[in-house]
TORLO-135859 format. One line per 4 residues: number of its first residue (from 1); their letters; for each residue x negated, y, z negated of N, C-alpha, C. Coordinates in steps of 0.05 Angstrom, whole numbers. Example, Ala and Ser with C-alpha at 12.3 -4.5 7.8 and 13.67 -1.06 7.14 Angstrom:
<atoms>
1 = as = -264 -114 -156 -246 -90 -156 -264 -66 -156  -257 -45 -142 -273 -21 -143 -258 1 -157 .
</atoms>
This chain:
<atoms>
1 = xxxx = 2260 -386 -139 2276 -374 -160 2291 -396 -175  2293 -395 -206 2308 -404 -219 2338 -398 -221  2357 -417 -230 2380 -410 -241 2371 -390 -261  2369 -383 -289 2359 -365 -299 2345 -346 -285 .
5 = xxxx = 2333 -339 -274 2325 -314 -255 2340 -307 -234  2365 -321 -230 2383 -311 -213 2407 -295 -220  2413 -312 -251 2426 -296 -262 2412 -266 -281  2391 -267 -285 2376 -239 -295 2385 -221 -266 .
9 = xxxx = 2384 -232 -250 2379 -213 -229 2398 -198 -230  2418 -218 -223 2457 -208 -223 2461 -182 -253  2448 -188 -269 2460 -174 -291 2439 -143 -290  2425 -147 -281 2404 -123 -271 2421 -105 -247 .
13 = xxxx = 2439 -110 -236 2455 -97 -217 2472 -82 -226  2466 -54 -215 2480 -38 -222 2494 -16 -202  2513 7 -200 2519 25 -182 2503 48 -174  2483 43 -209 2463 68 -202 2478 97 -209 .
17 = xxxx = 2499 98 -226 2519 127 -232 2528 133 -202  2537 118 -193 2552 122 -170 2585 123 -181  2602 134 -175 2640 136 -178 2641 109 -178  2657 102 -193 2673 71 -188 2692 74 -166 .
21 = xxxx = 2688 46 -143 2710 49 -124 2710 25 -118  2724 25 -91 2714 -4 -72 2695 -2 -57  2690 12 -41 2672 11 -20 2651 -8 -21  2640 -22 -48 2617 -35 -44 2626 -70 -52 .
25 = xxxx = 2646 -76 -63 2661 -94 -54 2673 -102 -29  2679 -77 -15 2692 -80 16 2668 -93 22  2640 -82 27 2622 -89 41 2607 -115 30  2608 -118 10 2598 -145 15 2617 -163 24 .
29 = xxxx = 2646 -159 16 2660 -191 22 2664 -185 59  2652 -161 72 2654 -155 98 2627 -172 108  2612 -168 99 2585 -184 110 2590 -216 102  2606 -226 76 2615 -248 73 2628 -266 101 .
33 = xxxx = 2639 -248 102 2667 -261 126 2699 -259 113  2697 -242 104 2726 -234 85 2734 -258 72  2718 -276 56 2739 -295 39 2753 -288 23  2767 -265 25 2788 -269 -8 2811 -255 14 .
37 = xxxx = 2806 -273 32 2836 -269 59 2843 -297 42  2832 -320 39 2832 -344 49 2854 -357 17  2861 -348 3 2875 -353 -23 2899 -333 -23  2916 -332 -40 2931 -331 -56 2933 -320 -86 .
41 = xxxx = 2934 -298 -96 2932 -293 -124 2946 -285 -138  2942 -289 -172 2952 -275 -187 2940 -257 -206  2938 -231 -211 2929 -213 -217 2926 -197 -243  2914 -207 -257 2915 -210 -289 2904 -175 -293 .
45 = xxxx = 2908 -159 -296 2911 -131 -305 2906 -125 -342  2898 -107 -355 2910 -106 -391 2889 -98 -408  2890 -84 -421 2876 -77 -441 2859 -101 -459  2885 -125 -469 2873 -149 -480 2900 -170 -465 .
49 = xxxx = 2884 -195 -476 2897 -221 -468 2900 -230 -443  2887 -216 -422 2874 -226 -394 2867 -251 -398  2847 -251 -406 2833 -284 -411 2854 -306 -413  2864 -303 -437 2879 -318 -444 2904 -336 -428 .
53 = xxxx = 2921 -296 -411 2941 -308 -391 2927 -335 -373  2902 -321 -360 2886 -333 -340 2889 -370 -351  2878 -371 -381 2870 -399 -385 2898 -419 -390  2921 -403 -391 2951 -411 -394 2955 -415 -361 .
57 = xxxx = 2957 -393 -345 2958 -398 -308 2939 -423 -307  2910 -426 -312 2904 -442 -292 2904 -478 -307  2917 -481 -332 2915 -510 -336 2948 -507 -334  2965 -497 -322 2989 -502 -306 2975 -503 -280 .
61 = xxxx = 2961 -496 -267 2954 -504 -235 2940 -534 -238  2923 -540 -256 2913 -560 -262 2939 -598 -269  2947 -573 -284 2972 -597 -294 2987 -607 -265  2992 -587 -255 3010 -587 -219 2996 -604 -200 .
65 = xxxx = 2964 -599 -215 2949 -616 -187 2938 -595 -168  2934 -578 -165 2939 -550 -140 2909 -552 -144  2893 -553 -119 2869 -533 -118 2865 -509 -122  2860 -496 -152 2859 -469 -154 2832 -456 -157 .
69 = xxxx = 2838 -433 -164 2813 -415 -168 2822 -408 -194  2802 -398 -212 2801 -377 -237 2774 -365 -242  2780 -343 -253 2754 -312 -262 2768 -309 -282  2747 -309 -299 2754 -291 -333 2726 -280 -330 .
73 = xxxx = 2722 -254 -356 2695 -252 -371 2702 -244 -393  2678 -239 -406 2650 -242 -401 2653 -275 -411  2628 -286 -403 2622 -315 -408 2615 -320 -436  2613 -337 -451 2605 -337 -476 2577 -363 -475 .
77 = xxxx = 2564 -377 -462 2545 -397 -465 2523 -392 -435  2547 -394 -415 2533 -392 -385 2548 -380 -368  2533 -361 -353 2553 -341 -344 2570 -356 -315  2563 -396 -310 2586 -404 -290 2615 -410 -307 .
81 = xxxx = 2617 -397 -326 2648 -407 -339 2659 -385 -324  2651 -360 -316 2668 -341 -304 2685 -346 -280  2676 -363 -263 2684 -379 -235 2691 -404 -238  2714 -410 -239 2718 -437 -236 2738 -449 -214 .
85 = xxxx = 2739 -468 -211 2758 -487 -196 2769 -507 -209  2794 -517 -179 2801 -547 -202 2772 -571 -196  2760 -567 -196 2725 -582 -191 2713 -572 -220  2719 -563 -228 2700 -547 -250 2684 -513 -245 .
89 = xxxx = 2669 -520 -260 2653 -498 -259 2631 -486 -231  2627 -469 -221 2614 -457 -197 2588 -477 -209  2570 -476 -187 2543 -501 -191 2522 -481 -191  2510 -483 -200 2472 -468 -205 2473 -465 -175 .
93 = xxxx = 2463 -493 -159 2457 -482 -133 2474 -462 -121  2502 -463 -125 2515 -434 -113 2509 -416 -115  2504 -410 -148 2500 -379 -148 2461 -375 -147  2456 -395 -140 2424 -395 -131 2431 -387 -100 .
97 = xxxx = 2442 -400 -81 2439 -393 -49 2452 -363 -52  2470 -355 -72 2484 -326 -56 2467 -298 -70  2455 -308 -98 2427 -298 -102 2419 -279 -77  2402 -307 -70 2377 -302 -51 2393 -291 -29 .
101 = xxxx = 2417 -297 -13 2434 -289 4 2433 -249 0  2444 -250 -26 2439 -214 -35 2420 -204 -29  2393 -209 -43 2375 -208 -46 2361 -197 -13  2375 -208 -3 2365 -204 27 2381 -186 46 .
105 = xxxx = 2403 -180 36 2410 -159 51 2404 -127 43  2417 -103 66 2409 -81 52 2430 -71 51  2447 -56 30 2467 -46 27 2468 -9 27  2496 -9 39 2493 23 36 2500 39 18 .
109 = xxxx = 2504 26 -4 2504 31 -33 2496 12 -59  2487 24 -75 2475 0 -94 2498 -24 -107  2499 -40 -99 2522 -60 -115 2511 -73 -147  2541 -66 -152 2534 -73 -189 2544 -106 -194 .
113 = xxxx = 2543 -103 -214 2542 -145 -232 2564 -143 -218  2584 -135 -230 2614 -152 -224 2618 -140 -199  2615 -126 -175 2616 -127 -148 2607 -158 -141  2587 -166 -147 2573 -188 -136 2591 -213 -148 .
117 = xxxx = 2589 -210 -174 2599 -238 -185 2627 -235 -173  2641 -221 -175 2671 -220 -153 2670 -227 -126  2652 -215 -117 2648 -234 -84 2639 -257 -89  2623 -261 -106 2611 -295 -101 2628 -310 -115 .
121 = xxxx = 2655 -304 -133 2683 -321 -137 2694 -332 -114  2706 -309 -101 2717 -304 -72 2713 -323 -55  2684 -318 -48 2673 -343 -32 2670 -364 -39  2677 -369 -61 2665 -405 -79 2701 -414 -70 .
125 = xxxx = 2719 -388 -77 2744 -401 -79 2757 -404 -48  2749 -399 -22 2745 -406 -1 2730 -433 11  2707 -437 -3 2702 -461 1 2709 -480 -5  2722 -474 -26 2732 -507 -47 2764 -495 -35 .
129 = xxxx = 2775 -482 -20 2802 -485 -9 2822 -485 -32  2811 -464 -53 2833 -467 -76 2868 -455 -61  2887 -453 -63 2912 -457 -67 2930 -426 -72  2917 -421 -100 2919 -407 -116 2902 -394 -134 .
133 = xxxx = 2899 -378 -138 2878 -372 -162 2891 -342 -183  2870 -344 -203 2878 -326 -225 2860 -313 -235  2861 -286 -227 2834 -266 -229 2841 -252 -239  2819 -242 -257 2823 -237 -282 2812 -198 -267 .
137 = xxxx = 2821 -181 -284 2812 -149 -265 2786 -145 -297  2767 -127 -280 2744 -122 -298 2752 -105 -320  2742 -79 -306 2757 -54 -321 2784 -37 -311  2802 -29 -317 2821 -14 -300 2844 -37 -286 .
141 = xxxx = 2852 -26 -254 2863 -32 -237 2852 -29 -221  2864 -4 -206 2867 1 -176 2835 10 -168  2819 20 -181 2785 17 -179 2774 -5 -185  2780 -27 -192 2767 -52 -207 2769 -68 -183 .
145 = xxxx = 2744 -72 -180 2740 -95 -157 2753 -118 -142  2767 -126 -160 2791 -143 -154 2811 -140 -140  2808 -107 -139 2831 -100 -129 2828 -105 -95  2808 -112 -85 2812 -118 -66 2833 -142 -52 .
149 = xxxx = 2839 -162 -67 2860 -181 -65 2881 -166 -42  2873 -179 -21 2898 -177 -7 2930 -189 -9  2931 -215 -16 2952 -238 -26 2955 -238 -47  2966 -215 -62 2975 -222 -92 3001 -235 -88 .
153 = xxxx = 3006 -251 -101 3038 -260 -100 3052 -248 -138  3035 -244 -156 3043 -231 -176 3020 -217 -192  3030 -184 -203 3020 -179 -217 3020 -178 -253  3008 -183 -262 3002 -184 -286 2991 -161 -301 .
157 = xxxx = 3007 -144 -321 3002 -122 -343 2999 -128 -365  2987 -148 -368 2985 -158 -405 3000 -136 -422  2986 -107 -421 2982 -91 -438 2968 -71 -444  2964 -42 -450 2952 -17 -450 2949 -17 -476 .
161 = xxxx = 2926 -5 -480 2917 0 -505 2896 13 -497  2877 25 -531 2853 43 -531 2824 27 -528  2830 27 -504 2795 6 -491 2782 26 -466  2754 32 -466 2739 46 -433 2763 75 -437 .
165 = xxxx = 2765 86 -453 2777 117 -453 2761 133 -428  2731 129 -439 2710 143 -425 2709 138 -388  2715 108 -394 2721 109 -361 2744 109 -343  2767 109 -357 2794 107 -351 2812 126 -361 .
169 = xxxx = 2798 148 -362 2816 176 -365 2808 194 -389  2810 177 -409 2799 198 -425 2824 192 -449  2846 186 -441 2880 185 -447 2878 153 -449  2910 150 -469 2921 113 -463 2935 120 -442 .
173 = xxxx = 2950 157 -427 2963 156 -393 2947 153 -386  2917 159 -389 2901 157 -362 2900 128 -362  2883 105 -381 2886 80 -377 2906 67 -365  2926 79 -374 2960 71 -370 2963 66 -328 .
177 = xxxx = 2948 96 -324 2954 100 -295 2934 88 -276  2906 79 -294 2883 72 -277 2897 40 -273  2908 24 -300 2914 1 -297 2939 -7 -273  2952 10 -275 2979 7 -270 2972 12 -228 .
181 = xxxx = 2956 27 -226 2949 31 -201 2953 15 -177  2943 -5 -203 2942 -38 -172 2966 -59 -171  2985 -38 -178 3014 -49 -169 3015 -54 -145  3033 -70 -125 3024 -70 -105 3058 -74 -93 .
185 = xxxx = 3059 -52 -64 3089 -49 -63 3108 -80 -57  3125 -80 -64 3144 -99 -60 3134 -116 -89  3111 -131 -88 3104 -151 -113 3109 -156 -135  3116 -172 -153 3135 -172 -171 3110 -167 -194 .
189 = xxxx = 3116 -147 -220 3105 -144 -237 3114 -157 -259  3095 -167 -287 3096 -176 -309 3088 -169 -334  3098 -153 -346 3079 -132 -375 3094 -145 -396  3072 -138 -411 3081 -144 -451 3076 -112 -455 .
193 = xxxx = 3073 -94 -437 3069 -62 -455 3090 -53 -461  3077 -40 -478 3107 -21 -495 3098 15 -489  3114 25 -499 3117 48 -502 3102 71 -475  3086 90 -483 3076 101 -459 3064 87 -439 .
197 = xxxx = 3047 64 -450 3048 55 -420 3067 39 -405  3083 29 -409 3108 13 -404 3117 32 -386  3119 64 -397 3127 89 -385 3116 91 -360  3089 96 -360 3072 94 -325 3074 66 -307 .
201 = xxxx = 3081 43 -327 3086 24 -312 3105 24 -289  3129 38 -311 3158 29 -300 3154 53 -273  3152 76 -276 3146 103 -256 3134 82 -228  3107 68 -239 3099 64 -215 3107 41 -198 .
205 = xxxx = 3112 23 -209 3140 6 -203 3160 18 -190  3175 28 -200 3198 42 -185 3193 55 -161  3162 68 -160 3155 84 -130 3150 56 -114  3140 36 -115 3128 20 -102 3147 -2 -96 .
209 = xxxx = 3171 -1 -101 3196 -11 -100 3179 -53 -105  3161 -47 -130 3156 -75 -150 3175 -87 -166  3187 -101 -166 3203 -124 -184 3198 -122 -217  3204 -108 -235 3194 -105 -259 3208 -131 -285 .
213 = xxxx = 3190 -146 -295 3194 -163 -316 3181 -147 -336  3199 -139 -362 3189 -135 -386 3192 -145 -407  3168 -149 -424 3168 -180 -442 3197 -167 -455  3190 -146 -471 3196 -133 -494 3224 -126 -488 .
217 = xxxx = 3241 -136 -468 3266 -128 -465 3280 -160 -449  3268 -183 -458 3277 -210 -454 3283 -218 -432  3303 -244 -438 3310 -253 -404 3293 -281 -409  3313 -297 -389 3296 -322 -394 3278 -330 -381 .
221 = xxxx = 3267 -316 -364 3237 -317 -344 3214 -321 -361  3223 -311 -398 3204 -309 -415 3195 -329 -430  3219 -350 -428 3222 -366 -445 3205 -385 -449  3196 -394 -480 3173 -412 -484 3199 -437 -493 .
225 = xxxx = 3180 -464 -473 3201 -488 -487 3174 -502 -498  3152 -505 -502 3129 -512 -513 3113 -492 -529  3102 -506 -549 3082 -486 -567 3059 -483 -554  3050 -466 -561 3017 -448 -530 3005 -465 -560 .
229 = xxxx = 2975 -478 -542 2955 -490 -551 2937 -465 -558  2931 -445 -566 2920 -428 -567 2929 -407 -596  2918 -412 -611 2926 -396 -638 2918 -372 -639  2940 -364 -657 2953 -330 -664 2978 -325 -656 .
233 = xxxx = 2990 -318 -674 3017 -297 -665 3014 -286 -641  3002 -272 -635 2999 -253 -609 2990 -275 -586  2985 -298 -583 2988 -320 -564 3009 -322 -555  3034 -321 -575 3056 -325 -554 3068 -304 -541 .
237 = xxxx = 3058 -279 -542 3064 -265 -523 3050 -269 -492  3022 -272 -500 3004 -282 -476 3021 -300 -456  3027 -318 -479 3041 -348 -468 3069 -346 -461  3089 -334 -463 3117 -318 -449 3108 -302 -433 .
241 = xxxx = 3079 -275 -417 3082 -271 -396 3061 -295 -367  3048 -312 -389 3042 -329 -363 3072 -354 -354  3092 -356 -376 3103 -370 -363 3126 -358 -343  3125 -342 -349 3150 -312 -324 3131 -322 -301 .
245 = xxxx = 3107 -316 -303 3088 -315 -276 3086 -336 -265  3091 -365 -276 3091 -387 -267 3125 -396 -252  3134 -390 -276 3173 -391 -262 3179 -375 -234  3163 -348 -225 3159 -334 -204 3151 -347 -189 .
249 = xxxx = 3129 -359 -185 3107 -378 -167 3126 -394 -169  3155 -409 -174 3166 -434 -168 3153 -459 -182  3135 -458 -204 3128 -482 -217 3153 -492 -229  3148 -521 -241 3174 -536 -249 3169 -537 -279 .
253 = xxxx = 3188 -531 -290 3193 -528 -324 3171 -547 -333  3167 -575 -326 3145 -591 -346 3123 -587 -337  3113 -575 -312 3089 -559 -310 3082 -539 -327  3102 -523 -324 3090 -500 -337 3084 -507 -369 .
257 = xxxx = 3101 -520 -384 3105 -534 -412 3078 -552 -412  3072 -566 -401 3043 -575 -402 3018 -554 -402  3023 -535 -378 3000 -517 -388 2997 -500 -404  3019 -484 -422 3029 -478 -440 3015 -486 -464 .
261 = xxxx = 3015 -518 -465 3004 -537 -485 2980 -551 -490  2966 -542 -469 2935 -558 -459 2914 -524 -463  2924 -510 -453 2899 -494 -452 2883 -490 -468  2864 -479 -449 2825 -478 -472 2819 -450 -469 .
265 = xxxx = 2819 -439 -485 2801 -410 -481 2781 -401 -504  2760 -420 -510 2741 -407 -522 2725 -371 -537  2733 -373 -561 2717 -352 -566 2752 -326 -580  2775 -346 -576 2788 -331 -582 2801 -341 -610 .
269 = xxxx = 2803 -341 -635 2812 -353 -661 2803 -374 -657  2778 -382 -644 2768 -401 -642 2755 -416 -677  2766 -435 -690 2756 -444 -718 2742 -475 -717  2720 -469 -723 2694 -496 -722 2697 -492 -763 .
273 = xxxx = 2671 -511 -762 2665 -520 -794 2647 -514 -790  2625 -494 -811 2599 -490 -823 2595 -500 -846  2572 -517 -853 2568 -521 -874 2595 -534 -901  2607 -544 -884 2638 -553 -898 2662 -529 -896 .
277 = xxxx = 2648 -505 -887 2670 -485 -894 2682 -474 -857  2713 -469 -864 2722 -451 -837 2710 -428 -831  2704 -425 -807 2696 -408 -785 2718 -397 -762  2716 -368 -768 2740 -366 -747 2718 -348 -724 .
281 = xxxx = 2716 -355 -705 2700 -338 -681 2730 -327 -663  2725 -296 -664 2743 -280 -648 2728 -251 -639  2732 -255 -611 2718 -231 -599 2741 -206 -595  2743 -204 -615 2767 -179 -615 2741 -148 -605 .
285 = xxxx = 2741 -133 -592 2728 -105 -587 2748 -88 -581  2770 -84 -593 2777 -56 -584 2796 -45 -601  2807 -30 -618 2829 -22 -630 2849 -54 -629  2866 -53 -602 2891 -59 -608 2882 -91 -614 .
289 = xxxx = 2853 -102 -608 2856 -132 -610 2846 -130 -640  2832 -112 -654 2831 -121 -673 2854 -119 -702  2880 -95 -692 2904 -100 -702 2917 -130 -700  2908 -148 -678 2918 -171 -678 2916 -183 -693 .
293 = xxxx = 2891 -193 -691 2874 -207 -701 2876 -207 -737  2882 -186 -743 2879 -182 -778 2906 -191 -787  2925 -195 -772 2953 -205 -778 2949 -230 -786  2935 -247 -776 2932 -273 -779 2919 -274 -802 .
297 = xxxx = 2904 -268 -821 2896 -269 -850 2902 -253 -859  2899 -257 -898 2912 -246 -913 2885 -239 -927  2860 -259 -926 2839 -237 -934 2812 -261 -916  2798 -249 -917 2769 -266 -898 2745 -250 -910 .
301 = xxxx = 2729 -269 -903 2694 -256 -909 2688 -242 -886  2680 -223 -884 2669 -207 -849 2637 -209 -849  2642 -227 -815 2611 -219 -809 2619 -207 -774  2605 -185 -770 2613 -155 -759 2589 -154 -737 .
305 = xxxx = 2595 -154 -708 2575 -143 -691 2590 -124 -668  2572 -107 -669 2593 -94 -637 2569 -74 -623  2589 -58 -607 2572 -51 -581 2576 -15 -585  2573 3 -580 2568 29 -586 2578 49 -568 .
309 = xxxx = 2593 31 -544 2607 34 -518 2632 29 -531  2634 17 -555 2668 4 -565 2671 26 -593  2698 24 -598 2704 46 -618 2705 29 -646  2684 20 -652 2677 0 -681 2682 16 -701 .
313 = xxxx = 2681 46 -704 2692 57 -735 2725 51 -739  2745 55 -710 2773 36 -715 2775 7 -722  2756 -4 -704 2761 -28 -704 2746 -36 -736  2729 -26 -750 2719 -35 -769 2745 -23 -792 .
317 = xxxx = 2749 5 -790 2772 6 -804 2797 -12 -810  2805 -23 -787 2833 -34 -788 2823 -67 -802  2799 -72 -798 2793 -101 -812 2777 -101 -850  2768 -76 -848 2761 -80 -881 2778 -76 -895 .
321 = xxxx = 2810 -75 -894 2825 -74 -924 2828 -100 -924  2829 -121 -904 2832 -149 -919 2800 -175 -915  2778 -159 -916 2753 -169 -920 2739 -169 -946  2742 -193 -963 2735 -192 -984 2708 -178 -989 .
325 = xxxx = 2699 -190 -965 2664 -193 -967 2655 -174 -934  2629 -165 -930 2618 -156 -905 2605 -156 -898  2579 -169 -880 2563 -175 -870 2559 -162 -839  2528 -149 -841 2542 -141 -813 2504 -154 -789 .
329 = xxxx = 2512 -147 -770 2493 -172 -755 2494 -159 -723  2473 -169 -710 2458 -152 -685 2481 -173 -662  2492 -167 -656 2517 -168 -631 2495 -192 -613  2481 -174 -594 2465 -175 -567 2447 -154 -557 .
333 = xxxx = 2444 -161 -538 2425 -134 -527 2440 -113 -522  2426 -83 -544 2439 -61 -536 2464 -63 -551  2469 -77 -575 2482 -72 -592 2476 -57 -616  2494 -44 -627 2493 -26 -652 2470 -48 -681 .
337 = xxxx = 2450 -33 -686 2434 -32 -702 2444 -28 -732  2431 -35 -759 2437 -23 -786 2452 2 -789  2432 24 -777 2438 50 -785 2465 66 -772  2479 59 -753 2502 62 -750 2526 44 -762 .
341 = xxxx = 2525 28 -767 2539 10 -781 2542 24 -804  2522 30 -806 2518 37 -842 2535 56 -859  2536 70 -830 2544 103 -835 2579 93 -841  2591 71 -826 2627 59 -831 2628 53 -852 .
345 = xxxx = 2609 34 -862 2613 21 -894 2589 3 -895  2583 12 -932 2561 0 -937 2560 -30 -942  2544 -45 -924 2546 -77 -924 2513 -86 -919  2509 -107 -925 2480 -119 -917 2480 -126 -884 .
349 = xxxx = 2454 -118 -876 2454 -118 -843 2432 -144 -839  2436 -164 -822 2421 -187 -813 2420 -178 -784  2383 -180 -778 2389 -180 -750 2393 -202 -734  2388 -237 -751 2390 -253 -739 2431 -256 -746 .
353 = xxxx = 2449 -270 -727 2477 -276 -732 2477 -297 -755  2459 -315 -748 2464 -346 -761 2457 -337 -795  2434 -320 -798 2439 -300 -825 2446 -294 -840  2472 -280 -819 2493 -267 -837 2513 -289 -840 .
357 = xxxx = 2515 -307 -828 2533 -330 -829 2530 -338 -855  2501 -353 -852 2496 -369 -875 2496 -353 -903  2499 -323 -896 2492 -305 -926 2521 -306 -941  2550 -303 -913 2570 -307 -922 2580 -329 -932 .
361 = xxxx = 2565 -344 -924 2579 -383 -936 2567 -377 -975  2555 -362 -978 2548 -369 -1005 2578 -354 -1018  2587 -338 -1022 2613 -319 -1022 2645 -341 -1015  2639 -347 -1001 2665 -360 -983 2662 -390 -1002 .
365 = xxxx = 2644 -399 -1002 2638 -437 -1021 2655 -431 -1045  2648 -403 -1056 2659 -393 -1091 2688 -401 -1085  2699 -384 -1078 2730 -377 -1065 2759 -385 -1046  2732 -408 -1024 2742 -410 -1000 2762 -396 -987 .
369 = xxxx = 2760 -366 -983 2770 -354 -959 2751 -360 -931  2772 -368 -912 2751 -360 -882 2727 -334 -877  2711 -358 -870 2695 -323 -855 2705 -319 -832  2703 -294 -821 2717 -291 -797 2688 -275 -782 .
373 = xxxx = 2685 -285 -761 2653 -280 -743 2674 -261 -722  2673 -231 -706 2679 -214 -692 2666 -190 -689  2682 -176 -667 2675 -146 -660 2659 -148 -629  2663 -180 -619 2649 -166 -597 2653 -198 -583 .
377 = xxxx = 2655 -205 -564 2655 -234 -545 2618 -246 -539  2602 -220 -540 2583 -227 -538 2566 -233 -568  2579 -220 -587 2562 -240 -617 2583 -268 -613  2604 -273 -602 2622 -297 -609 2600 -319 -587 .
381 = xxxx = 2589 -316 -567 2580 -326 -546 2548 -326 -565  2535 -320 -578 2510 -312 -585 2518 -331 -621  2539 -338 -628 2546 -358 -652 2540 -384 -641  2559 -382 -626 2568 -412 -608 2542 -425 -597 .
385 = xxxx = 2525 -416 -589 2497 -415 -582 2484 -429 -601  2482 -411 -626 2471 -419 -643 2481 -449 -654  2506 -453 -657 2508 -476 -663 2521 -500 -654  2504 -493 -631 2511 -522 -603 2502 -545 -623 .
389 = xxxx = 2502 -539 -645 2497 -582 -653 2523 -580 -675  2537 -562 -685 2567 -562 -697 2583 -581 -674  2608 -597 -690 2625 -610 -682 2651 -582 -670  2645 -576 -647 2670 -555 -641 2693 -565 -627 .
393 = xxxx = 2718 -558 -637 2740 -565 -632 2745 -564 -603  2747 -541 -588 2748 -543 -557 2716 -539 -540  2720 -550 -517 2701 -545 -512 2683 -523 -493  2668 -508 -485 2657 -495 -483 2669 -474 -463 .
397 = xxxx = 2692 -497 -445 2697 -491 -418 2718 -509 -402  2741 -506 -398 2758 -523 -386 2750 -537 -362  2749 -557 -358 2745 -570 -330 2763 -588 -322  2750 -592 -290 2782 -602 -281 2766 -646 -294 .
</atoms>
């Protein structure tokens, strides 16, 4: 087996319409030998800006020196950016031996991608004896695989918003209550949410007698003394609740101010040069990230891909009053086609990305407004791809 055929495999895994739970996480990291006894975590929770906290937490563990662990997704080039250490990135051969390791057992229920890729974190972050680590939750909370973490030392609420309705209630309470779930009693909590969910937060907090930090009501746990390396307005919210989470953990003010100021997170207002002109790549998919995201310009060229699982008539709404121009383009596999697109607003459809890129540079050269490339992490990952010979500002993937 190849690295590439090991990862086809992984992404071919599924529950089979089985309930989301733990049970099939219990059992593999039980046949493992329970490594995710063997760490320490922090528990990144939220509708959006998971990633981000994560890439603020772990180049403060980096800056400190600490053997850590980190999980984000989805990957944007190769799916080892999801696992890392202070070593770098998980190695081909790893996820080649735990492959074939799967592959060979028989389970008493079908295990899906992120069951697997969650155990085979677990265990990578046991071997390399990380310290600490910062895991990022899939979908939800208290059902999301992660939640197996026995050693949280803090939880993390980025934020509630309209993302997985379908799988997380139906409601922003149901999201509110699926996220909020994996509070964990005594543990000190960290949110930027507002309003109703702030509401199920605080409820479940208070039952679980959790330590509650709320951005939105101050205190200097919040306080930024460095500017976050990571652009957008809505970064420094990211970047005031990772540094509460770091001041909790006992880091020392120029730690945390260094990681603060170093971090890499790819794929988010991420801006390269095409053809002489700005490129902004942002994987905004859901309502509230693409309210963000439009704050930061005052008008852009749109080139548009998304998924049919995501609510793209909001998200396309809230970005065409300040899109001069619109281009719209095939995401990935099992992304939305012409003819739904079509039906939001009438624009020219490319099925190749690089396409619609180059169709918008003719538009954008006249005028010079940014194009702005979004609607999905997986067209941002499927750009980036394309133009591995562009000069890109950060690089692909933080390493130690």
């Amino acid at each position: 087996m190849t690295y590439p055929e090991a990862v086809e495999w992984l992404f071919a895994q599924t529950r089979a319409g089985a309930p989301r739970g733990l049970s099939r996480i219990r059992e593999l990291l039980q046949r493992l030998g329970h490594p995710e006894t063997a760490f320490p975590a922090v528990h990144v929770i939220g509708t959006n800006g998971k990633g981000s906290v994560v890439a603020y937490l772990e180049a403060a563990f980096k800056a400190a020196g600490q053997p850590y662990g980190a999980t984000t997704s989805p990957h944007l080039l190769d799916f080892r950016e999801r696992i890392r250490t202070h070593r770098g990135r998980i190695s081909e051969a790893e996820v080649l031996r735990f492959v074939e390791w799967a592959q060979g057992q028989h389970f008493r229920e079908p295990v899906a991608f992120f069951d697997l890729t969650t155990a085979l974190a677990f265990q990578h972050f046991a071997t390399e004896s990380v310290r600490i680590a910062a895991v990022e939750a899939g979908v939800g909370g208290a059902l999301d695989a992660t939640h197996v973490l026995p050693e949280v030392r803090v939880t993390v609420l980025t934020n509630i918003g309209e993302d997985h309705l379908e799988t997380l209630g139906g409601s922003l309470e149901g999201v509110a209550r699926d996220k909020a779930g994996a509070i964990r009693p005594g543990v000190p909590v960290v949110t930027g949410a507002e309003g109703l969910g702030l509401e199920v937060i605080r409820s479940i907090a208070a039952e679980r007698d959790a330590p509650l930090y709320v951005l939105s009501e101050g205190g200097a746990i919040f306080d930024l003394y460095a500017q976050p390396s990571l652009r957008g307005r809505f970064q420094r919210q990211n970047a005031r609740l990772a540094a509460a989470v770091l001041r909790l953990l006992g880091f020392e003010e120029r730690v945390i101010s260094t990681g603060l100021s170093t971090a890499v997170h790819p794929g988010r207002m991420q801006t390269l040069t095409y053809q002489g002109l700005s490129v902004v790549l942002d994987g905004a998919h859901n309502p509230p990230a693409a309210r963000a995201l439009v704050e930061e310009f005052e008008a852009f060229h749109l080139v548009f891909g998304a998924f049919p699982r995501k609510d793209y008539p909001a998200i396309l709404q809230t970005l065409l009053p300040r899109a001069v121009s619109v281009r719209y383009t095939y995401a990935s596999k099992g992304a939305l086609r012409a003819e739904a697109l079509l039906q939001e607003h009438p624009a020219p459809y490319f099925d190749h990305p690089l396409e619609a890129l180059d169709h918008a540079c003719r538009l954008a050269r006249e005028d010079g407004k940014p194009i702005l490339v979004t609607g999905s992490l997986y067209l941002v990952g499927e750009m980036l791809r394309l133009l591995e010979g562009q000069p890109l500002p950060n690089p692909p993937i933080q390493t130690a």
